[in-house]
N, C-alpha and C positions, 0 to 999 in steps of 0.2 A: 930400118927403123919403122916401127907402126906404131903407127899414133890410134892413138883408141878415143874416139870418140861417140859419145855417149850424152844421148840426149834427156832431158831431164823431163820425165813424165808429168803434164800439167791437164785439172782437171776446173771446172766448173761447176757450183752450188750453191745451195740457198743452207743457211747456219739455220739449225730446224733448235739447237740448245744450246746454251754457254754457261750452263748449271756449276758445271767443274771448274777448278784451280788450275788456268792458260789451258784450255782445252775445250773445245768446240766438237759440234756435231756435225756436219755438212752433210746431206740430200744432192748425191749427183741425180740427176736423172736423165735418161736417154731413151731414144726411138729406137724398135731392132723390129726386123719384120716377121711375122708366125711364118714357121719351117712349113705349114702344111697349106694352110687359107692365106697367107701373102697380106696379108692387114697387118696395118704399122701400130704396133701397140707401146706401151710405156714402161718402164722396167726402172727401179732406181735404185739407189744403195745407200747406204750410211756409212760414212768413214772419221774416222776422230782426227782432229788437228790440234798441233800446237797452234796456241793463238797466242802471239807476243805483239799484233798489231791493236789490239782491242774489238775485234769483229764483235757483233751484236745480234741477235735474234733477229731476222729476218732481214740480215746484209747477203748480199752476194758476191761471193769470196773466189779466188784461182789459188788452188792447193795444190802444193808439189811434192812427190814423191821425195823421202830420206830415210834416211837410218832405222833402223826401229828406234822410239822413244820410250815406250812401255809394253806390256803385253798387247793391247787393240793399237795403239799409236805409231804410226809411222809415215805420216805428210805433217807439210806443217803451212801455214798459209800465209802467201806472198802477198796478195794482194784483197784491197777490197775494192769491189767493181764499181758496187752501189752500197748506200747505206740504208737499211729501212727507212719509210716514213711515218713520223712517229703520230 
């Protein structure tokens, strides 16, 4: 028997929009180093989350990989780290 396990991909970000209907925008960003000069430069992304906890513009959310939700949707977010201050 094999057990298949299968760890659930979780990310870190700042909710940069929450314009849509449970759907949020989150900002990962991360450090990767240039292939040629070796300088740590900044690189970030945008991903769409279901948001059923009430995250907010400028909370810091841990979003986890799922199912696809929509055509862009497919994490949805677990937590929220911090809340903005307002």
């Amino acid at each position: 028997m094999s057990e298949n396990k299968t760890t659930i991909r979780t990310l870190e970000g700042r909710v940069v929009s929450n314009k849509m209907d449970k759907t949020v925008t989150v900002l990962v960003e991360r450090q990767v180093q240039h292939a040629l000069l070796g300088k740590i430069i900044r690189r970030s992304t945008k991903l769409h989350a279901q948001n059923d906890l009430g995250a907010n513009e400028g909370d810091v959310v841990r979003i986890a990989e799922c199912r696809p939700l929509s055509k862009t949707k497919h994490h949805r977010v677990v937590e929220i780290i911090t809340r903005a201050s307002v």
